[in-house]
C-alpha positions as CSV (number, residue, x, y, z in Angstrom):
1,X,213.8,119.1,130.9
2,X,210.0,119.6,131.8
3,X,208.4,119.8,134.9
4,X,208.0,116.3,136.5
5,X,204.4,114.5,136.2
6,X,205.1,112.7,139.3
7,X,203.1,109.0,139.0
8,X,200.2,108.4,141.2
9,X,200.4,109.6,144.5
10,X,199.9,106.7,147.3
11,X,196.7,106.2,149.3
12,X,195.6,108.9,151.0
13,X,195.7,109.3,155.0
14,X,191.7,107.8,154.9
15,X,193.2,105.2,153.3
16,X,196.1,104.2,155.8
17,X,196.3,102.2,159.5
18,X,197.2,104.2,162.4
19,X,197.3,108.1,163.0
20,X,197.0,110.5,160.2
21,X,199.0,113.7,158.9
22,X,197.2,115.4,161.0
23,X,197.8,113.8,164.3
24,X,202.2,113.4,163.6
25,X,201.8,117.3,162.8
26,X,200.1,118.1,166.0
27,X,202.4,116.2,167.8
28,X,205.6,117.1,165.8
29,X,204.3,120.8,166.2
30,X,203.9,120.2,170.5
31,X,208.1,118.9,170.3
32,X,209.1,121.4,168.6
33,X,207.3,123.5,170.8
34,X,209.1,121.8,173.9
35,X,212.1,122.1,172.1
36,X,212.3,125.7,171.4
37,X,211.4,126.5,175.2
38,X,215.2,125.8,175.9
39,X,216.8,125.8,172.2
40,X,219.7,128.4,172.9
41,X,220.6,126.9,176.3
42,X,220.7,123.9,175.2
43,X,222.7,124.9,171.7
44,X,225.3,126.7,173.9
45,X,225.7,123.7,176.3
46,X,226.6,121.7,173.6
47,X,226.0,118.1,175.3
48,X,225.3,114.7,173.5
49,X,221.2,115.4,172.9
50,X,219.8,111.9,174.9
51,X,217.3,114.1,176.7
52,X,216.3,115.2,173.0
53,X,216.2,112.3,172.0
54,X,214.2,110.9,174.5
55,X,211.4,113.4,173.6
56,X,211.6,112.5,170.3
57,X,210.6,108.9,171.6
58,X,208.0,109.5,174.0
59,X,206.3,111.3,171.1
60,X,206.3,108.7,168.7
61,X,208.7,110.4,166.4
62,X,211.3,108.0,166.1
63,X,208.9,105.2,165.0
64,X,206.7,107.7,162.5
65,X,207.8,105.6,159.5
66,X,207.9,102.1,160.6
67,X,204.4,100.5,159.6
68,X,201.5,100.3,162.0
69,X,201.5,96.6,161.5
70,X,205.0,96.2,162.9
71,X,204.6,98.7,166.0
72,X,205.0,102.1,164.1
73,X,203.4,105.1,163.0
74,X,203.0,103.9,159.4
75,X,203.4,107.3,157.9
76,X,204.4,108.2,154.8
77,X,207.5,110.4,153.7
78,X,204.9,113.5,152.9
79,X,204.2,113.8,156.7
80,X,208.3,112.5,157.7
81,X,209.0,115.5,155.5
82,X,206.5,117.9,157.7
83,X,207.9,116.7,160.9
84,X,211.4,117.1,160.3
85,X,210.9,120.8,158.9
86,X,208.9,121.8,162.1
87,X,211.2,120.6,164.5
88,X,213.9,121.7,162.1
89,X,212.3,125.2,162.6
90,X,212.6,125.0,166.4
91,X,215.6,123.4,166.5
92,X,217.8,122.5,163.2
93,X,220.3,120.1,164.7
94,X,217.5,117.8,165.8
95,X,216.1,118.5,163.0
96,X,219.1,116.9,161.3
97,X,219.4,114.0,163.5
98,X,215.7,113.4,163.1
99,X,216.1,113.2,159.2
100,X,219.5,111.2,159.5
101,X,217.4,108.4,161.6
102,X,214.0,108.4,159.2
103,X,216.4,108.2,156.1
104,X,218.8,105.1,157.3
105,X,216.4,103.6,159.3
106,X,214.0,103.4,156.4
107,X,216.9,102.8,153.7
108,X,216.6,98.9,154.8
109,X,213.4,98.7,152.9
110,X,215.1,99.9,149.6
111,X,218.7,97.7,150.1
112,X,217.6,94.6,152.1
113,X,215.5,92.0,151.1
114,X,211.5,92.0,152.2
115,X,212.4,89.2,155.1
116,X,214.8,91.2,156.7
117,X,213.6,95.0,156.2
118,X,210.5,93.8,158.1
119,X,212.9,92.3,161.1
120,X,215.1,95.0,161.1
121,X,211.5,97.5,161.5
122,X,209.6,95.3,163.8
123,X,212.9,95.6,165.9
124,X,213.6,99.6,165.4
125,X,209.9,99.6,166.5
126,X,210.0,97.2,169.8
127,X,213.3,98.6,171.3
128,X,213.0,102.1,170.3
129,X,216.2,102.3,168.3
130,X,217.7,105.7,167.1
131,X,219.9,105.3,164.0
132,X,222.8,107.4,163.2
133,X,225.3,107.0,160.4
134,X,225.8,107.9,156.8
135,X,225.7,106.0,153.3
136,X,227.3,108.9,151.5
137,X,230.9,108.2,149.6
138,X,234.0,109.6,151.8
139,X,237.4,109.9,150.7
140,X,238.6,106.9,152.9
141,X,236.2,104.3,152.2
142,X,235.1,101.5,155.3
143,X,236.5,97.9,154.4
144,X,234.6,94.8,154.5
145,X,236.6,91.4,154.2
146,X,235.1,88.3,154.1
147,X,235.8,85.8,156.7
148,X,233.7,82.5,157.5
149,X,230.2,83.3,158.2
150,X,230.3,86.9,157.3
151,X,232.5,89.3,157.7
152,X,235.2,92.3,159.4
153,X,234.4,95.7,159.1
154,X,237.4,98.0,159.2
155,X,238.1,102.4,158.9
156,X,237.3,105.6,160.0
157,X,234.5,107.8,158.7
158,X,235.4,111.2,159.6
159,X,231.8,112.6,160.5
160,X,228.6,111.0,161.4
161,X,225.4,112.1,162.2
162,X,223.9,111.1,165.4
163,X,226.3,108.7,166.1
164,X,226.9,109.7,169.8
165,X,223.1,108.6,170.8
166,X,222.6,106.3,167.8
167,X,221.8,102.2,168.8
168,X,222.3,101.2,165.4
169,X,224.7,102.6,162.8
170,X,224.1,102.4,158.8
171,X,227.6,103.0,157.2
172,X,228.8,102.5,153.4
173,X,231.5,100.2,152.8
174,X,233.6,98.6,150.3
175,X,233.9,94.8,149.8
176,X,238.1,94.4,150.1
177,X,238.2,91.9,147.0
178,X,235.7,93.8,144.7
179,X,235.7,97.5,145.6
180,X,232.2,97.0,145.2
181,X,230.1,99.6,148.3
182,X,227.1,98.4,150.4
183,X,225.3,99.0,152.6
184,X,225.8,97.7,156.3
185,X,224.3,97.9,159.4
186,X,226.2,97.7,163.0
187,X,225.4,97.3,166.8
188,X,226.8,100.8,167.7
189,X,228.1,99.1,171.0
190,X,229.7,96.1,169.8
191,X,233.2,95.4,170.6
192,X,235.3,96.8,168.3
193,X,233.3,99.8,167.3
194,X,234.6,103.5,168.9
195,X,233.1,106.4,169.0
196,X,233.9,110.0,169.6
197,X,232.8,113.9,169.7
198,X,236.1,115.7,168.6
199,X,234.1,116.5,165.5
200,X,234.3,120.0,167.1
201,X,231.5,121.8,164.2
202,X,230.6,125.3,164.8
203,X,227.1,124.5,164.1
204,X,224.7,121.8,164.1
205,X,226.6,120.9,167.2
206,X,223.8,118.9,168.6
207,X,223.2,116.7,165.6
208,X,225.1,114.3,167.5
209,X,227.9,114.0,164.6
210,X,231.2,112.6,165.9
211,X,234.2,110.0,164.2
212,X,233.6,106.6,164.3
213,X,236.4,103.6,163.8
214,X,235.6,100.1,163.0
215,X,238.5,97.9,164.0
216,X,237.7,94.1,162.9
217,X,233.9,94.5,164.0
218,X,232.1,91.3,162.7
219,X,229.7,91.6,160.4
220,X,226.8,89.2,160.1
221,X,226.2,88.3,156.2
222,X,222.5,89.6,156.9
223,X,223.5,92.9,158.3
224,X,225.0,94.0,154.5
225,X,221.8,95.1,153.2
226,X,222.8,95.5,149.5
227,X,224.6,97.5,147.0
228,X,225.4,101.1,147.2
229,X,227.2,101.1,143.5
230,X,225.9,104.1,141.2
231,X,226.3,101.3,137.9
232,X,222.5,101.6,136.1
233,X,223.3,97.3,135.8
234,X,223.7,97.2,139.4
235,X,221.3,99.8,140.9
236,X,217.7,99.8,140.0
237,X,215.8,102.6,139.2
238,X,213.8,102.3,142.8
239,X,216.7,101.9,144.8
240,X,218.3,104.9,143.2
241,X,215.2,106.6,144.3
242,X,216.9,106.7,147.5
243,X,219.0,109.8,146.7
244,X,216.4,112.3,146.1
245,X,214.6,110.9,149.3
246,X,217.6,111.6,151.1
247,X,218.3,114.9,150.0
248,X,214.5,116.3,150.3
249,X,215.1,115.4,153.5
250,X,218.0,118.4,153.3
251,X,215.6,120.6,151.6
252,X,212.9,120.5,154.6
253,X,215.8,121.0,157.0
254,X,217.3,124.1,155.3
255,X,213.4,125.2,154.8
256,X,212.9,124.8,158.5
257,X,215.7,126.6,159.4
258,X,214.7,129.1,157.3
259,X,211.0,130.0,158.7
260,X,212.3,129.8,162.1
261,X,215.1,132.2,161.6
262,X,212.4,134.7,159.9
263,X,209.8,133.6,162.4
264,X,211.6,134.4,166.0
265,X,213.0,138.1,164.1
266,X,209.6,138.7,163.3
267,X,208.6,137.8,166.9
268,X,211.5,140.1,168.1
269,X,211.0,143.1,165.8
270,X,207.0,143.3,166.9
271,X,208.0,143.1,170.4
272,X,209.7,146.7,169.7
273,X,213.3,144.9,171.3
274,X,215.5,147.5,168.8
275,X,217.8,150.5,169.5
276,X,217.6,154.0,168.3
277,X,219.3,154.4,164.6
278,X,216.7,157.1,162.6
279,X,214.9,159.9,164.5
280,X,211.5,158.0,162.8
281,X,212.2,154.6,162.5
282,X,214.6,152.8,165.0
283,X,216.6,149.6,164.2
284,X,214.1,146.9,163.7
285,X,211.1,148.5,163.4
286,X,207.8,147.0,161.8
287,X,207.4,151.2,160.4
288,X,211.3,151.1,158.9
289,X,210.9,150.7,155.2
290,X,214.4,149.0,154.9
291,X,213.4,146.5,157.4
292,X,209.9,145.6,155.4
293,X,211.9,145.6,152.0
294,X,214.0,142.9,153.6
295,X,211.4,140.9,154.9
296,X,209.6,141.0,152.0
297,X,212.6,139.4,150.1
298,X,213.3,137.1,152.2
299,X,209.6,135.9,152.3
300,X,209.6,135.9,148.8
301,X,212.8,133.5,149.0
302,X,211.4,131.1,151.7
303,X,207.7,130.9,149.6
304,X,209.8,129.9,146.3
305,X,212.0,127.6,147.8
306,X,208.6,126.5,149.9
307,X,207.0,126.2,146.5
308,X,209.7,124.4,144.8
309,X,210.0,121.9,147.6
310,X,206.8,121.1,147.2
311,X,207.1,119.8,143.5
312,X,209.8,117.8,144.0
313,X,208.1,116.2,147.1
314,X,205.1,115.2,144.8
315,X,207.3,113.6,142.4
316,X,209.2,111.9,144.8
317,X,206.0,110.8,146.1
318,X,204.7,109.4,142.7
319,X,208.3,107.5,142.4
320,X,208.0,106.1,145.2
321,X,204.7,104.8,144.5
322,X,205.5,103.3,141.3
323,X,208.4,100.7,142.6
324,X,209.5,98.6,140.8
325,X,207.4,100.2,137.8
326,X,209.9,103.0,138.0
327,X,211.8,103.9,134.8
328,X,215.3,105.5,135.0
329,X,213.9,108.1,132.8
330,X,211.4,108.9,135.7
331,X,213.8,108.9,138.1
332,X,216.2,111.6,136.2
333,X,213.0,113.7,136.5
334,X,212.6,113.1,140.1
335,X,216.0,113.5,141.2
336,X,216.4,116.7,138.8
337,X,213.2,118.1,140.2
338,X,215.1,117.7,144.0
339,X,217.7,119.4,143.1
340,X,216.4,122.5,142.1
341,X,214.3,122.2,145.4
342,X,218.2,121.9,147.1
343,X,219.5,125.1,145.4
344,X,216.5,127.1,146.2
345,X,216.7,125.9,149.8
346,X,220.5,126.6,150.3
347,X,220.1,130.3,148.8
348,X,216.8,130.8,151.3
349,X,218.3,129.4,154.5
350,X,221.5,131.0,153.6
351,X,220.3,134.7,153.2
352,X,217.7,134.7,155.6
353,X,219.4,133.5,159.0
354,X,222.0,136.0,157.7
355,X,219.8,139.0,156.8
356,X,218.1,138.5,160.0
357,X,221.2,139.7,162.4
358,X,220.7,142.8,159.7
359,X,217.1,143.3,160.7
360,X,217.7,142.9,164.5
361,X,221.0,145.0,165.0
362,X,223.7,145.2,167.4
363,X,221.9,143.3,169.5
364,X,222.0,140.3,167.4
365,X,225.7,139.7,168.5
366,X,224.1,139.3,172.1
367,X,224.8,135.1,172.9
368,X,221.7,135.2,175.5
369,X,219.3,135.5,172.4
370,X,220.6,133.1,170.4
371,X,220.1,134.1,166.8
372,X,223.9,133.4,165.5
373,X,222.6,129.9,166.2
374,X,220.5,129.8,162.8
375,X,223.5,130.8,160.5
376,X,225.9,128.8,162.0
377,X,223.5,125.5,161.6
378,X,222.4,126.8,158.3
379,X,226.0,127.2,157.1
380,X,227.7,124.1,158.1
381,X,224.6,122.0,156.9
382,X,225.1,123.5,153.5
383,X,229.4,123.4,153.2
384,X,228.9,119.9,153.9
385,X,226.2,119.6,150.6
386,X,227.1,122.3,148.4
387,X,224.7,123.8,145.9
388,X,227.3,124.3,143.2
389,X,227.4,120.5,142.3
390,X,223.2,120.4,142.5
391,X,222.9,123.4,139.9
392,X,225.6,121.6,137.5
393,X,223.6,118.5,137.4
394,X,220.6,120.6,136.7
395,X,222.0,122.6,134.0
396,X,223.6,119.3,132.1
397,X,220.2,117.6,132.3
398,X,218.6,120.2,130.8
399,X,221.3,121.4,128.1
400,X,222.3,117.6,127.6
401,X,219.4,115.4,128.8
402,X,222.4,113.7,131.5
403,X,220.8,112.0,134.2
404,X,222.0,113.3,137.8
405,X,224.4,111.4,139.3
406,X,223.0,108.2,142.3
407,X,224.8,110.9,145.2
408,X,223.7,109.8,148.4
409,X,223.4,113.2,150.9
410,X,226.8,113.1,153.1
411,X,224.3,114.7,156.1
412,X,220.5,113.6,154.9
């Protein structure tokens, strides 16, 4: 395995319709400054985020990748990336149901034919729709049986993202008479579709997750989009680009997680908020050399992951401006190149909103300040996408030159 030499990168921002990077990361900087004014009430409140998702309208956010020509922002993923690790940063549950929405509401343009990706966007665009859902595999797969004119959509999936404010739901499921998985898209208030928040999650608790059932839910023939199946005859190599778009989408989540864990200790450690431990240096000091040694790791940790994360978005980039040009071979790179950016991630968000209770104290068990908040998001985000399957992917495509399995992220 070498590094990735990503195709072409897309037009540049001179080069597009509407706002640039520069404007979505002024405004996605202004949310997540809003958002961090009342982060730790709102965590500990724990109520179904339409007020937070309401700001993410106003601002433009929810529409950042549709094209300018159909309503939207008509950014590309480079700046969706930015804007979900900034508000990620402030807040990593929205952060989470931010990245959920860009990734399924986008996905149409991938699985659906031109014709109806454009409807579908021109609609998400018009009416403001959040999307909420998942297209990863689950143990208890959705049904779809045909009936005349379309068909019925039947199951549980155990655990959704942002399915309690969601309008329109992307789910995976399985044709009854073939096995065969696709994508589908459903009204999230249409009769026979039920909802709940008895997901109960420690963290990430206002990504808006819950348990859906589909009980006999029709299913429009348009609203299947197209195949999820993993078969190289069945999937091309654009549509399995899908996967590593999805989970750099994790990566910038787990990254904003990290430099806001490190950002507010650092805020609180200069403010001189510590209590006495060492006649010289007191707990959390900015003179303690055991507190600069651990900031300097963790530093070291966020930059590599930071660094990392940033090849694999370039080649993701380059994939996804090749199309239908795209070779397998290509996309092995690609999706090899993301999951090293996953692994370095997971270990930075990980460590850091852990060390950081270390750096603070005793007083980091104090619920008014909130800092328990980044480990417990940080954790749950990464026991629902484990590292241990990214690096074994990594290792057998560079021992045996094995291209990484078409995995769709379980919480993009």
């Amino acid at each position: 395995m070498g590094v990735a030499t990503a195709p072409s990168v897309p037009a540049s921002d001179s080069e597009r319709t509407g706002p640039g990077r520069t404007h979505w990361q002024r405004v996605a900087r202004e949310t997540a400054d809003d958002l961090a004014t009342d982060a730790v009430a709102r965590e500990q409140a724990g109520k179904a985020p339409f007020d937070e998702v309401s700001r993410l309208r106003e601002a433009g956010l929810l529409t950042l990748l549709v094209p300018h020509e159909f309503g939207g922002g008509g950014a590309d993923w480079p700046t969706a990336y930015a804007v979900v690790r900034e508000i990620a940063a402030a807040d990593g549950a929205i952060g989470q149901l931010l990245a959920c929405h860009y990734f399924l509401s986008w996905s149409t343009r991938l699985f659906a034919k031109a014709a109806r990706a454009a409807e579908v966007e021109r609609r998400t665009a018009a009416e403001g729709w959040c999307w909420g859902g998942g297209l990863g595999p689950q143990e208890l797969p959705l049904t779809l049986t045909r009936k005349a004119g379309g068909y019925v959509l039947d199951g549980r999936q155990s655990y959704a993202t942002g399915i309690l404010v969601a309008d329109r739901l992307a789910v995976r499921a399985e044709r009854a008479d073939t096995g065969q998985p696709f994508a589908v898209v459903v009204d999230a208030a249409r009769l026979g579709v039920r909802i709940d928040d008895d997901a109960d999650t420690f963290g990430q608790r206002l990504a808006a997750g819950g348990n859906v059932e589909f009980d006999a839910v029709p299913v429009a023939a348009q609203d299947v989009l197209g195949s999820l199946s993993a078969d190289e005859d069945v999937l091309s190599p654009r549509a399995a680009l899908s996967a590593p778009v999805g989970r750099l989408l994790s990566v910038q989540l787990l990254l904003g997680m990290t430099e806001g864990v490190l950002a507010e200790a650092r805020d609180y450690s200069r403010a001189g908020h510590h209590a006495p431990r060492h006649p010289d240096w007191p707990v959390g000091s900015p003179q303690d050399p055991q507190v600069l040694t651990t900031y300097g790791e963790l530093t070291v940790l966020a930059r590599s992951a930071a660094a990392l994360a940033d090849q694999a978005l370039t080649a993701v980039h380059g994939g996804l401006a090749r199309g239908a040009g795209l070779t397998f071979e290509e996309y092995a790179e690609v999706s090899a190149l993301v999951a090293i950016a996953e692994a370095a991630a997971s270990r930075a968000a990980q460590e850091s909103t852990a060390r950081a209770l270390d750096v603070i104290g005793a007083r980091s068990v104090s619920s008014r300040l909130g800092f328990d908040r980044f480990w417990r998001n940080a954790r749950a985000h990464t026991l629902y996408e484990p590292v241990t399957h990214r690096l074994r992917d990594v290792g057998d495509y560079f021992l045996n030159g094995a291209h990484p399995p078409f995995v769709l992220p379980v919480r993009p």
